[in-house]
N, CA, C and O atoms as a DFTB+ gen file, in Angstrom:
700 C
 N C O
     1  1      15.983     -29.613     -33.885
     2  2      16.075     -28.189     -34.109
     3  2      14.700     -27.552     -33.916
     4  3      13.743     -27.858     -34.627
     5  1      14.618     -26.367     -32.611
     6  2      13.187     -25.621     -33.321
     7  2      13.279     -24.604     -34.009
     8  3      14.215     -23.816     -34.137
     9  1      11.867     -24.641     -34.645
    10  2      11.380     -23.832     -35.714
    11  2      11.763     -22.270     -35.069
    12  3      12.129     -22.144     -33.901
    13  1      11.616     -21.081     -36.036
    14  2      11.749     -19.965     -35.343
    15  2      10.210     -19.689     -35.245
    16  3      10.208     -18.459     -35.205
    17  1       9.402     -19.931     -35.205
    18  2       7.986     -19.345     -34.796
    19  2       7.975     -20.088     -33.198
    20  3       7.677     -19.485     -32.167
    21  1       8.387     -21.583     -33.288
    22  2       7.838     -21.829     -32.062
    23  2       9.230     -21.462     -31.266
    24  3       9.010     -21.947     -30.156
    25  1      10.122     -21.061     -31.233
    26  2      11.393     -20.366     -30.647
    27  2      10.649     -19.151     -30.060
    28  3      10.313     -19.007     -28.885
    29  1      10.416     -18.152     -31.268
    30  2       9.565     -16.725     -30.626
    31  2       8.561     -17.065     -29.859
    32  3       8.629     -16.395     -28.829
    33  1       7.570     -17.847     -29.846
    34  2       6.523     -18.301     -28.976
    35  2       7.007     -18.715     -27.660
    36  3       6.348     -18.430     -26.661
    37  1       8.173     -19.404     -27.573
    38  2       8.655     -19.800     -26.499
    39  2       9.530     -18.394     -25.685
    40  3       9.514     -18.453     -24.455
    41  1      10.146     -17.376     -26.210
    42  2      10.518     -16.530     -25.728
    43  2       9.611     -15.656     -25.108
    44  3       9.615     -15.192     -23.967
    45  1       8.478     -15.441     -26.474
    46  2       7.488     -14.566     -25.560
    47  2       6.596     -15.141     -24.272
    48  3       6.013     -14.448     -23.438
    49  1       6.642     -16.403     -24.328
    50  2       5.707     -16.817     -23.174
    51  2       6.737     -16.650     -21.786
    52  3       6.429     -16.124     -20.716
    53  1       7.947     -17.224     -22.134
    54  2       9.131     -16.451     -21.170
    55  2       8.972     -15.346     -20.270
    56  3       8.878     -15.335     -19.043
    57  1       8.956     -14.009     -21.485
    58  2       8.908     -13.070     -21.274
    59  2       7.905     -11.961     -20.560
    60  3       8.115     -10.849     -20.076
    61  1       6.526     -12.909     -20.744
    62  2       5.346     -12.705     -20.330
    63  2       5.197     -12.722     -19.016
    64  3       4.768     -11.765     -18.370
    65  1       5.701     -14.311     -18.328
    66  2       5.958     -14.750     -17.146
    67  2       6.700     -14.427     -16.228
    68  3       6.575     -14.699     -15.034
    69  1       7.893     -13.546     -16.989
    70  2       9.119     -12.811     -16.203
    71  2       8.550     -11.024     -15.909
    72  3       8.965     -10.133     -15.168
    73  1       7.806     -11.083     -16.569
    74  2       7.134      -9.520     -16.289
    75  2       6.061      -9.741     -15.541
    76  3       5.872      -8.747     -14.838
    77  1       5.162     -10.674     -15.329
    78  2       4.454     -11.043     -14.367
    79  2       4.753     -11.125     -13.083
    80  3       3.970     -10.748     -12.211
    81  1       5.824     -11.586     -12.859
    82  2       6.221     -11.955     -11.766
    83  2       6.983     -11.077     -11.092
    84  3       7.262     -11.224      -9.902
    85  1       7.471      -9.856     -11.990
    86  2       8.495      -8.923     -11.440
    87  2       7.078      -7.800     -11.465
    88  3       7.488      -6.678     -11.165
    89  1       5.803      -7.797     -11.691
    90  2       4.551      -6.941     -11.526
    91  2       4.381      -6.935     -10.418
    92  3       4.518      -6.031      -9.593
    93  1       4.011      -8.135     -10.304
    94  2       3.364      -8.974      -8.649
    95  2       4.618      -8.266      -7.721
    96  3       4.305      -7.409      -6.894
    97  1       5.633      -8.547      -7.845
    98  2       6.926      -8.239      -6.849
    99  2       6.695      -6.682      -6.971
   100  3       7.025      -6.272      -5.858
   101  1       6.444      -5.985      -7.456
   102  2       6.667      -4.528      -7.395
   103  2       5.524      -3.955      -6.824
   104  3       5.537      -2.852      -6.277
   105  1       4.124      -4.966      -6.977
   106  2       2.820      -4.899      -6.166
   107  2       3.108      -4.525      -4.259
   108  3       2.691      -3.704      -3.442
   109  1       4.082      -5.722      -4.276
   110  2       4.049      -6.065      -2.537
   111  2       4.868      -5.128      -2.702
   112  3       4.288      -4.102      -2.346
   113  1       5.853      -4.903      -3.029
   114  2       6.785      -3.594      -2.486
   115  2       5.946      -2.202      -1.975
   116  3       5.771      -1.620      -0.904
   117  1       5.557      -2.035      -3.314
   118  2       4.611      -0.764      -2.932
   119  2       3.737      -0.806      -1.924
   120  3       3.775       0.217      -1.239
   121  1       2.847      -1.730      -1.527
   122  2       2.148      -2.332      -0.398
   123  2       2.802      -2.095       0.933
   124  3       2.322      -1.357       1.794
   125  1       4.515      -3.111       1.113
   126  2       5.098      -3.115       2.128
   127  2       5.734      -2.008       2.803
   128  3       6.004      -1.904       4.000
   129  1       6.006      -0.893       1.504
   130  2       6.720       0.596       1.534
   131  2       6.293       1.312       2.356
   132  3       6.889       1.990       3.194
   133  1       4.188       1.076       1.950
   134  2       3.435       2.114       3.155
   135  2       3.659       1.102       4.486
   136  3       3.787       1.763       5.517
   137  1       3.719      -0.042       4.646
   138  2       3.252      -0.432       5.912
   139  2       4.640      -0.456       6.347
   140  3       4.480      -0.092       7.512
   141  1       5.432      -0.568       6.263
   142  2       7.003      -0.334       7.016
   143  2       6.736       1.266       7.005
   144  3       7.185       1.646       8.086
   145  1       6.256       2.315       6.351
   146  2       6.399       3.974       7.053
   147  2       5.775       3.849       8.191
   148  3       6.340       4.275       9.199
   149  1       4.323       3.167       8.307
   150  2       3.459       3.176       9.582
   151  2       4.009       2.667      10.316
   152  3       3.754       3.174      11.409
   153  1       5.069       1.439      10.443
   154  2       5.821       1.334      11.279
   155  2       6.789       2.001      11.677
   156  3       6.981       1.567      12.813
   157  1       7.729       2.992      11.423
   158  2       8.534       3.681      11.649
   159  2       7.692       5.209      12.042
   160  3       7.990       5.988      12.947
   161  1       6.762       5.311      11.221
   162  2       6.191       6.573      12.228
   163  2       5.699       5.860      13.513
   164  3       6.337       6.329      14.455
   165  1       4.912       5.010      13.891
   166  2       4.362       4.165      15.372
   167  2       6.140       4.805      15.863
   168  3       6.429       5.937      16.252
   169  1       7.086       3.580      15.651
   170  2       8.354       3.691      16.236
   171  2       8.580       5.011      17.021
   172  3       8.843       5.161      18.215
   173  1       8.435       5.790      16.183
   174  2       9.011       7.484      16.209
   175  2       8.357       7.943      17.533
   176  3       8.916       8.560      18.440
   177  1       6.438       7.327      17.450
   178  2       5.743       8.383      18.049
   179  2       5.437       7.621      19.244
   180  3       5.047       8.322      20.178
   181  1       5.525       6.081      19.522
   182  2       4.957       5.504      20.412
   183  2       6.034       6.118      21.936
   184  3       5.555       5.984      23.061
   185  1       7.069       6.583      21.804
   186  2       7.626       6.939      23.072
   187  2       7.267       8.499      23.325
   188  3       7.729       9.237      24.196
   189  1       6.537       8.726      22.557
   190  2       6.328      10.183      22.559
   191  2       4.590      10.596      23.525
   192  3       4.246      11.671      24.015
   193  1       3.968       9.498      23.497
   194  2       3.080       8.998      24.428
   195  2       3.411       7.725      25.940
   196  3       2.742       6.972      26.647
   197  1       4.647       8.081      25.805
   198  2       5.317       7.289      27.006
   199  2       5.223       5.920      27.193
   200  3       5.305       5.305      28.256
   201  1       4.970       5.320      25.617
   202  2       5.337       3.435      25.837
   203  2       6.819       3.439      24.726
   204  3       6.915       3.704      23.528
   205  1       7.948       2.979      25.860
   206  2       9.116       2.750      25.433
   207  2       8.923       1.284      24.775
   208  3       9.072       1.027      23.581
   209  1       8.522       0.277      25.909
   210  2       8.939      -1.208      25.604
   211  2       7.829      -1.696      24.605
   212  3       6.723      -1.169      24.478
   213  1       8.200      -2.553      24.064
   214  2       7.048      -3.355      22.579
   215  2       6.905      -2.760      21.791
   216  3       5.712      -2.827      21.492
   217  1       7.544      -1.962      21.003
   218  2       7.032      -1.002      20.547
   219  2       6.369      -2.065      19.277
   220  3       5.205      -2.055      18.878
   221  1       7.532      -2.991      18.783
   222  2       7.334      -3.714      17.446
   223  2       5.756      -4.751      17.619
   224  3       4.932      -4.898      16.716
   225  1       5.686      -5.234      18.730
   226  2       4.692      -5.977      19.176
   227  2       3.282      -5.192      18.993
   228  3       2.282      -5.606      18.407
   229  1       3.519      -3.609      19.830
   230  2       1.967      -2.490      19.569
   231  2       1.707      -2.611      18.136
   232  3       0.780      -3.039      17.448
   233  1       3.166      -1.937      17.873
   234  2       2.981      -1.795      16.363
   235  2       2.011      -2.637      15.398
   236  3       1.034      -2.226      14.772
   237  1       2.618      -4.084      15.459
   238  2       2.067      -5.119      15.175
   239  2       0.403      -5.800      15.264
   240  3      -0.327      -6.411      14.484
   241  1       0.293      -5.243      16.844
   242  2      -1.006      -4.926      17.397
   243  2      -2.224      -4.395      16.296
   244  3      -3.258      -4.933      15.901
   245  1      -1.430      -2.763      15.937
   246  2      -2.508      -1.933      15.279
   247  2      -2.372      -2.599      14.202
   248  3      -3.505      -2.836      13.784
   249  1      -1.437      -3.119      13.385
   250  2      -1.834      -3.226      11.727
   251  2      -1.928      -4.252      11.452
   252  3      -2.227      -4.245      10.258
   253  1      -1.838      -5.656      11.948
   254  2      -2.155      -6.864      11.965
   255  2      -4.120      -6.957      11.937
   256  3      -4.944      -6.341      12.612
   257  1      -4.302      -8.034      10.814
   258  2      -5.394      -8.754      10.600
   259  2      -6.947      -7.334      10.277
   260  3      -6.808      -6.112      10.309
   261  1      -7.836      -7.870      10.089
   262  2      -8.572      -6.459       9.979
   263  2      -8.982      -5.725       9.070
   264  3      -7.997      -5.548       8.353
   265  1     -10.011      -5.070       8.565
   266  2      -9.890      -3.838       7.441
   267  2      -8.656      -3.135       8.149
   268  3      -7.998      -3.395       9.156
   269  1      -8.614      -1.816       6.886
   270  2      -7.758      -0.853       6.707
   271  2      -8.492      -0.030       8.130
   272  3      -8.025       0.064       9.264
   273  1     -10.014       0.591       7.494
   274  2     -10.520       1.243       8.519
   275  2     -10.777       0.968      10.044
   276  3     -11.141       1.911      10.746
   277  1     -10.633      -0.082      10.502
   278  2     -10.092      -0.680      12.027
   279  2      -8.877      -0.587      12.222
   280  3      -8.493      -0.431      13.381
   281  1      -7.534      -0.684      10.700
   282  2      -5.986       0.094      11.452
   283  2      -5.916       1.310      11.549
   284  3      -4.846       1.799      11.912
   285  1      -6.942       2.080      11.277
   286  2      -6.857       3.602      10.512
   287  2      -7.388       4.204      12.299
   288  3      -6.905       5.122      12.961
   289  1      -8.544       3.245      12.645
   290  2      -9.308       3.611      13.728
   291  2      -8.181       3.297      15.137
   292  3      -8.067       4.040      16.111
   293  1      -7.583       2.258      14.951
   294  2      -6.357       2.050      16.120
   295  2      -5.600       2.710      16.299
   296  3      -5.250       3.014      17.439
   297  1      -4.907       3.317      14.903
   298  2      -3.733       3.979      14.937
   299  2      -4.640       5.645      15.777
   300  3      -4.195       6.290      16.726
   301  1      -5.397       5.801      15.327
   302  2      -6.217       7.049      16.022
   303  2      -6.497       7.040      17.311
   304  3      -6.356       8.066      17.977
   305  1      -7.039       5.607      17.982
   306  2      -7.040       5.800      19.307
   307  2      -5.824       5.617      20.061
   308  3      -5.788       6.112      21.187
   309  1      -4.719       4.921      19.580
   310  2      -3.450       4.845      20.230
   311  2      -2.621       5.804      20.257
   312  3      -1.751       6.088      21.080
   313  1      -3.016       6.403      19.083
   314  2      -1.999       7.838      19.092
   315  2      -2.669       9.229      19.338
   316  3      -2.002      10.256      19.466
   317  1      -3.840       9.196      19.387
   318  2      -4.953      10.705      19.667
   319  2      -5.150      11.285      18.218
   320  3      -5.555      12.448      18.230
   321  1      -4.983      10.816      17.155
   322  2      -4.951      11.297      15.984
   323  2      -6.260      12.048      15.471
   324  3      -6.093      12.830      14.535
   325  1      -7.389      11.913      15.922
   326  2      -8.500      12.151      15.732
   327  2      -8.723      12.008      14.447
   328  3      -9.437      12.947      14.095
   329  1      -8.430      11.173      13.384
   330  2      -8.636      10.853      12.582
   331  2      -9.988      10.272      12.219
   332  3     -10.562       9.350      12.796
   333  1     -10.606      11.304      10.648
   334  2     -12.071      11.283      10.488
   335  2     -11.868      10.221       9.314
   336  3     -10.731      10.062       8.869
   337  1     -12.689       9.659       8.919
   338  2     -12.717       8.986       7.367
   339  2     -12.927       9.843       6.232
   340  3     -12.562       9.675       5.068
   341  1     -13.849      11.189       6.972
   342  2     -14.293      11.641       6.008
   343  2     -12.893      12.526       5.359
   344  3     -12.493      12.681       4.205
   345  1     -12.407      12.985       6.642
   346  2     -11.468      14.118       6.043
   347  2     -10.255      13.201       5.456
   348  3      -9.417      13.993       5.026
   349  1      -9.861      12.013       5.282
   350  2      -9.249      11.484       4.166
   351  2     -10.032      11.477       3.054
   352  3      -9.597      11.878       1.974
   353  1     -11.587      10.901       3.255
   354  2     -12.091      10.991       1.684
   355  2     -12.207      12.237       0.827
   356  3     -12.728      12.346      -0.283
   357  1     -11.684      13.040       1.487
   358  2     -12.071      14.657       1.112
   359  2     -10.785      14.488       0.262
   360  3     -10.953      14.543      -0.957
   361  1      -9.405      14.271       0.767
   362  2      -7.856      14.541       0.961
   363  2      -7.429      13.510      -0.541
   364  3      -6.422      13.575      -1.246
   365  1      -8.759      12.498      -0.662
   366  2      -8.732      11.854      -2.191
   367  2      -9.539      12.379      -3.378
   368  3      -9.767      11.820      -4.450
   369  1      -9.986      13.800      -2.859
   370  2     -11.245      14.086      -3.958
   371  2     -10.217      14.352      -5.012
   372  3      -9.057      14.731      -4.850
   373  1     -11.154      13.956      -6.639
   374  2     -10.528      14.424      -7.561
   375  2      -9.351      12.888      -7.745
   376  3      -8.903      13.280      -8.823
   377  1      -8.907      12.109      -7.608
   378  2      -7.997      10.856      -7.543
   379  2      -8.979      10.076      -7.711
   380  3      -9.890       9.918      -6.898
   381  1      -8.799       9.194      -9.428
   382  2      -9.436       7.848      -9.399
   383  2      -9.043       6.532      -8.700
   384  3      -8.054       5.900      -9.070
   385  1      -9.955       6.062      -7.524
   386  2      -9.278       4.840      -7.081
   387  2      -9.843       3.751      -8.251
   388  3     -11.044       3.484      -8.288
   389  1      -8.907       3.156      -9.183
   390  2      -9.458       2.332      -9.544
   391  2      -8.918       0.837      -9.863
   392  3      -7.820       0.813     -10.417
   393  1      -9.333      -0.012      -9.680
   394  2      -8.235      -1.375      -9.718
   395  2      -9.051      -2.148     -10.137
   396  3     -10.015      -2.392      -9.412
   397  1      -8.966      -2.651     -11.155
   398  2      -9.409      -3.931     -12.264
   399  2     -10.581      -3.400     -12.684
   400  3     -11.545      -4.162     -12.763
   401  1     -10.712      -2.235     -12.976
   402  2     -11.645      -1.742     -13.630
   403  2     -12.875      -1.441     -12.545
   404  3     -13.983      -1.090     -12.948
   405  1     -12.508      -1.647     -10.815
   406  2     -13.711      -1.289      -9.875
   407  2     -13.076       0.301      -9.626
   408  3     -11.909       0.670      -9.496
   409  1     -14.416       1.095      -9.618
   410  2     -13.940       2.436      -9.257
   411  2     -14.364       2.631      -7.440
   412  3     -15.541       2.536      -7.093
   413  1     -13.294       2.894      -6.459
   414  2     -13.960       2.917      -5.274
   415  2     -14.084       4.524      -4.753
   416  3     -13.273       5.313      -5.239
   417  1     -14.993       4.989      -3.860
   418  2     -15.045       5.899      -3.682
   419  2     -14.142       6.256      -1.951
   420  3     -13.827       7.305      -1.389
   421  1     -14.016       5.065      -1.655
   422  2     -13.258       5.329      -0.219
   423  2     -11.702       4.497       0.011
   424  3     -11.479       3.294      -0.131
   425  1     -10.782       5.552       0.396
   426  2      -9.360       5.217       0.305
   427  2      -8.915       3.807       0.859
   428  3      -7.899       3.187       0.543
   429  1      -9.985       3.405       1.835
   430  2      -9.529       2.278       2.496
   431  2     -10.123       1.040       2.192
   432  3      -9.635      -0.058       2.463
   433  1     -11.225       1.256       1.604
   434  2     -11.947       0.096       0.881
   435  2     -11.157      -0.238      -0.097
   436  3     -11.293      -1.414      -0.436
   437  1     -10.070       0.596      -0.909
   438  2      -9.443       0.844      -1.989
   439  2      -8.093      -0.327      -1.025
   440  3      -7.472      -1.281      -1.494
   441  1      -8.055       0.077      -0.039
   442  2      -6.709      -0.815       0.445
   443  2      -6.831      -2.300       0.536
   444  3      -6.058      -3.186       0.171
   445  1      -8.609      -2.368       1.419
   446  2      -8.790      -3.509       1.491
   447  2      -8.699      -4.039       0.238
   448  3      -7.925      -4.993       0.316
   449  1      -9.097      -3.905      -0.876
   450  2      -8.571      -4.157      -2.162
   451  2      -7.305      -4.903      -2.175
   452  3      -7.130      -6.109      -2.348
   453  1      -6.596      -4.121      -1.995
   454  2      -5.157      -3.539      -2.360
   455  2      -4.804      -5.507      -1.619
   456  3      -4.598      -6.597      -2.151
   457  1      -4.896      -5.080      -0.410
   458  2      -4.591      -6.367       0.087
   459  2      -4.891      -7.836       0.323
   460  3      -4.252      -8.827       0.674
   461  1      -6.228      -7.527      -0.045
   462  2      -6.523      -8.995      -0.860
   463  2      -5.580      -9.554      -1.816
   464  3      -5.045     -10.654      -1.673
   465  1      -5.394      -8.775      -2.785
   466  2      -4.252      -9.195      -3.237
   467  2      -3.534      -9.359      -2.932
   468  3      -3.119     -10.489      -3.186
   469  1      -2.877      -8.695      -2.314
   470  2      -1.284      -8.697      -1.517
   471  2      -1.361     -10.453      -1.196
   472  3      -0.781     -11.430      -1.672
   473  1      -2.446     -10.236      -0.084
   474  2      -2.376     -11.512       0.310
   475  2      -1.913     -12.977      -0.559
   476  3      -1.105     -13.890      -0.392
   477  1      -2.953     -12.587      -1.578
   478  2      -3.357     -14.023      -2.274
   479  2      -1.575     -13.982      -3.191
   480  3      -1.229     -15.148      -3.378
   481  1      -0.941     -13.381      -3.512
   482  2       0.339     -13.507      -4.216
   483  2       1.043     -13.472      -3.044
   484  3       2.168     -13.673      -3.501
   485  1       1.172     -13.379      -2.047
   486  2       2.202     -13.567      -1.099
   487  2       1.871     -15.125      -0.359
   488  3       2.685     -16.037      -0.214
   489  1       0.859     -15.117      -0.071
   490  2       0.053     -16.376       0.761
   491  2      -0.263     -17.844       0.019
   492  3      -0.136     -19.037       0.295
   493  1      -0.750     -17.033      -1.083
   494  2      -1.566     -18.662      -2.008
   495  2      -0.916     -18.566      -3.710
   496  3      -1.501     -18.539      -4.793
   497  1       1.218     -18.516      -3.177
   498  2       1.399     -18.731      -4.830
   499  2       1.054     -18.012      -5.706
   500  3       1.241     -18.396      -6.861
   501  1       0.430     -16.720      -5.460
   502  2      -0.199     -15.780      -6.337
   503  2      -1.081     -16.000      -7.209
   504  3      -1.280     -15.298      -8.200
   505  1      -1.847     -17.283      -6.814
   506  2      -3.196     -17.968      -7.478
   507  2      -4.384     -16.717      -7.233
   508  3      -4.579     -15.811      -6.422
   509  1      -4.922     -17.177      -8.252
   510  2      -6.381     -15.874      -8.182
   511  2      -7.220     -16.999      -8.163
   512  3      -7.780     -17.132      -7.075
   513  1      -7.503     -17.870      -9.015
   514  2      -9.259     -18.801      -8.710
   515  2      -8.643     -20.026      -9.564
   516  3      -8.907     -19.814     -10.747
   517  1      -8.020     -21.066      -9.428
   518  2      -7.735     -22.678      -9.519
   519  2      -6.874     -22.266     -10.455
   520  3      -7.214     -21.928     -11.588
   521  1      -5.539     -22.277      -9.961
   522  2      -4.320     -22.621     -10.809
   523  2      -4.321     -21.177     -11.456
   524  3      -3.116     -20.963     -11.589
   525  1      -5.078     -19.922     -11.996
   526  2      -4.700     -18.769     -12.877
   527  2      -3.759     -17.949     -12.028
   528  3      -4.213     -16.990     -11.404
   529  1      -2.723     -18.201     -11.975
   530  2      -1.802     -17.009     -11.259
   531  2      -2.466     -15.387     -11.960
   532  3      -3.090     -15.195     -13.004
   533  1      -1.966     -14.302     -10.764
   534  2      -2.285     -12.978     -10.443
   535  2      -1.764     -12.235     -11.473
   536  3      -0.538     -12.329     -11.410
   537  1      -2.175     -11.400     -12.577
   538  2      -1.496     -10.844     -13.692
   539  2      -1.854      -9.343     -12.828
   540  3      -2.906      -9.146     -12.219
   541  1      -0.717      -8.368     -12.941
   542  2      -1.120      -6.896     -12.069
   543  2      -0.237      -6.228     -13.410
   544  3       0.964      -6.233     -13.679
   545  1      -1.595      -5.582     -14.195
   546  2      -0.951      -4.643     -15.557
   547  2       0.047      -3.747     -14.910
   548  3      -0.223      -3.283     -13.803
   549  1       1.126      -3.472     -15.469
   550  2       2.263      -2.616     -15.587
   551  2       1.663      -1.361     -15.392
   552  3       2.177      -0.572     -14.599
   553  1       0.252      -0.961     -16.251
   554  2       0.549       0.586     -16.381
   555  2      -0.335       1.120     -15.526
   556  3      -0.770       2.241     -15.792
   557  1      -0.798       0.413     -14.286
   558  2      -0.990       0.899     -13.042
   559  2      -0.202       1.579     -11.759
   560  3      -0.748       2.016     -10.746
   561  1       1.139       1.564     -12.031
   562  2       1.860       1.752     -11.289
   563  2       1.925       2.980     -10.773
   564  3       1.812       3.269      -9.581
   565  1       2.130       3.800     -11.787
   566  2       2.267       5.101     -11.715
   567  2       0.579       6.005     -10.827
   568  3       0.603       7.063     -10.198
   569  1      -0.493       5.243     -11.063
   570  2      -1.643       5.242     -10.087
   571  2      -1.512       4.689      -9.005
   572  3      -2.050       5.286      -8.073
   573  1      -0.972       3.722      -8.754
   574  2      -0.431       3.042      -7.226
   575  2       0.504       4.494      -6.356
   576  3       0.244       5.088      -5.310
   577  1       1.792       4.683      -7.495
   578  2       2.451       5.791      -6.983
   579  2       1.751       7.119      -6.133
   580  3       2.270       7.688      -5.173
   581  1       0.832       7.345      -6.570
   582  2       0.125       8.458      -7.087
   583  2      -0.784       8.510      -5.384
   584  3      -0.849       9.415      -4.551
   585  1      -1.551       6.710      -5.405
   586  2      -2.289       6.387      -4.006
   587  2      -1.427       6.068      -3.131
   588  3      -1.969       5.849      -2.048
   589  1      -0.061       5.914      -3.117
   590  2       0.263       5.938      -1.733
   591  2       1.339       7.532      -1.450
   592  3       1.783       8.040      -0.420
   593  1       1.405       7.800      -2.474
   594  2       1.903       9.905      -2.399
   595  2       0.344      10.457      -1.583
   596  3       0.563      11.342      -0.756
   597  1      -0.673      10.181      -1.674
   598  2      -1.628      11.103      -1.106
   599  2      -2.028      10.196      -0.005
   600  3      -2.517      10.876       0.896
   601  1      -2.017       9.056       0.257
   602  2      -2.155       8.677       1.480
   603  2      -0.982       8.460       2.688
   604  3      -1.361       8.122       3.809
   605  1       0.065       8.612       2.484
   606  2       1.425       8.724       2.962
   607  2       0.722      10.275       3.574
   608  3       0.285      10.497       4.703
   609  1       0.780      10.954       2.707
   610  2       0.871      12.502       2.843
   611  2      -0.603      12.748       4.197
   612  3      -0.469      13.322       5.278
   613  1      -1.635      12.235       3.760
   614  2      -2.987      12.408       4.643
   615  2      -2.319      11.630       6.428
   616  3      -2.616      12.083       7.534
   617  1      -1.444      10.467       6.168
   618  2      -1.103       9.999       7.810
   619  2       0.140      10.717       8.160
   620  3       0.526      10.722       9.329
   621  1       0.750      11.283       7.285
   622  2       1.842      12.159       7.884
   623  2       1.140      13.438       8.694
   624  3       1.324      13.883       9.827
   625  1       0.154      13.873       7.483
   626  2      -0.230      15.107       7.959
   627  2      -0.879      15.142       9.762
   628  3      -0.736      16.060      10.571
   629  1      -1.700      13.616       9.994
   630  2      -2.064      13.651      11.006
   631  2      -1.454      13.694      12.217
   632  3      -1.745      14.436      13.155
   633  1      -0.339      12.626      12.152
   634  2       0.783      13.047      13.399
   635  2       1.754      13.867      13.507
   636  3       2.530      13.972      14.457
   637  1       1.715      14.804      11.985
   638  2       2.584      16.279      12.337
   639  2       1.627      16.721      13.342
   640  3       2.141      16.771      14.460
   641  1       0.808      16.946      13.316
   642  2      -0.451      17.449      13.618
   643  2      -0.227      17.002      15.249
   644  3      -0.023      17.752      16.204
   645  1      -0.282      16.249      15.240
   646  2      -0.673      15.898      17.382
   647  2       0.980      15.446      17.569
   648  3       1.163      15.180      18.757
   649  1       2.060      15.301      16.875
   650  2       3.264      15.124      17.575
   651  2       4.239      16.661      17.376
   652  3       5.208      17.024      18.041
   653  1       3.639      17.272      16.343
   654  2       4.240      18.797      16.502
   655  2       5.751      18.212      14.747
   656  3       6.939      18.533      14.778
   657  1       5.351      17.717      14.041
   658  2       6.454      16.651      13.842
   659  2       6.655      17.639      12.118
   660  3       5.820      17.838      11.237
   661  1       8.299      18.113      12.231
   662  2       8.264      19.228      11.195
   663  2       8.005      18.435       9.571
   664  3       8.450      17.320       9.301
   665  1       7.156      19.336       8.576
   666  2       6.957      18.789       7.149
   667  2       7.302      19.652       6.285
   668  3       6.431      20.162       5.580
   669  1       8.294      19.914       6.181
   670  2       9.343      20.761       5.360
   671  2       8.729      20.724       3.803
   672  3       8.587      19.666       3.191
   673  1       8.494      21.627       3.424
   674  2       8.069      21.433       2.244
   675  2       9.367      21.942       1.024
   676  3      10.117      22.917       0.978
   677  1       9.125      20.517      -0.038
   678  2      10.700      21.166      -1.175
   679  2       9.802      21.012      -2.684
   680  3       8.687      20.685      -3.090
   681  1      10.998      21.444      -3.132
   682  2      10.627      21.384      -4.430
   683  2      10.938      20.130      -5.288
   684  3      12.070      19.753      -4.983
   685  1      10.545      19.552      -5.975
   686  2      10.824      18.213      -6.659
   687  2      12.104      18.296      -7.682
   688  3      12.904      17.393      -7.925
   689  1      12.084      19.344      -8.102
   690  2      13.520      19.469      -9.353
   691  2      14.306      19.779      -8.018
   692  3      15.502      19.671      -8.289
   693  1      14.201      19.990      -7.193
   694  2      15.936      20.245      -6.547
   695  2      15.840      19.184      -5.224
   696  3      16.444      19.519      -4.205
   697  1      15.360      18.373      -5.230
   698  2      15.617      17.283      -4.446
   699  2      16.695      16.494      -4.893
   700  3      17.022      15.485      -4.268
């Protein structure tokens, strides 16, 4: 028979591990959410510069391997985006980037971040440094939300911009 202390001990360590793991999973989502839009905007816009065929392969091209700011710089020369760094860092003023307590001042250094991790829980078992699996606090999320609402919004804005591409603006209670 076990005791009820080591019963509760055993539930909470359970419970610990099951929220861990559904953290980490809600990490890559949010991660994969923006990089499947960049793929479907590429999709949208790559025939709109007259390459029908590969599209998934270009695609692949620009956002494969790399900082953020070398996909940021591809997606600009492949599509004419004229995309500045600065005028995203402007488009984050006022937004704390901050993740594990590093405060960054640039959106994409903030990604490269972002995906280090990604990596290491998708790639290496979600190990961080010999055997400590990846703990990603819960009450970051809503700041994750927050960084990919204004960076969604800064690469939309750019290829409305050179594809003519309508951004309807609504209201949030009547969506």
């Amino acid at each position: 028979m076990i005791s009820i202390p080591l019963l509760w001990g055993l539930v909470h360590r359970l419970s610990n591990d099951a929220i861990n793991i559904l953290t980490r999973q809600a990490f890559i989502m949010f991660y994969g959410s923006f990089e499947t839009y960049l793929f479907q905007i590429f999709e949208r816009s790559f025939p709109m510069i007259g390459i029908e065929d590969e599209i998934l392969d270009r695609s692949i091209t620009v956002l494969m391997g790399g900082k953020w700011s070398g996909k940021f710089n591809k997606m600009s020369e492949n599509f004419g985006l004229g995309f500045k760094a600065g005028e995203l860092n402007q488009h984050f003023s006022g937004f704390e980037l901050n993740f594990a307590g590093k405060v960054y001042k640039n959106p994409l250094l903030f990604m490269d971040e972002l995906a280090k991790v990604r990596h290491r829980i998708v790639h290496a078992s979600s190990n961080l440094d010999k055997d400590q699996l990846i703990s990603v606090d819960l009450n970051i999320f809503h700041a994750f939300y927050g960084f990919y609402f204004l960076l969604t919004d800064f690469v939309d804005s750019l290829f409305a911009k050179r594809f003519d591409y309508p951004r309807p603006e609504m209201n949030p209670s009547e969506a």
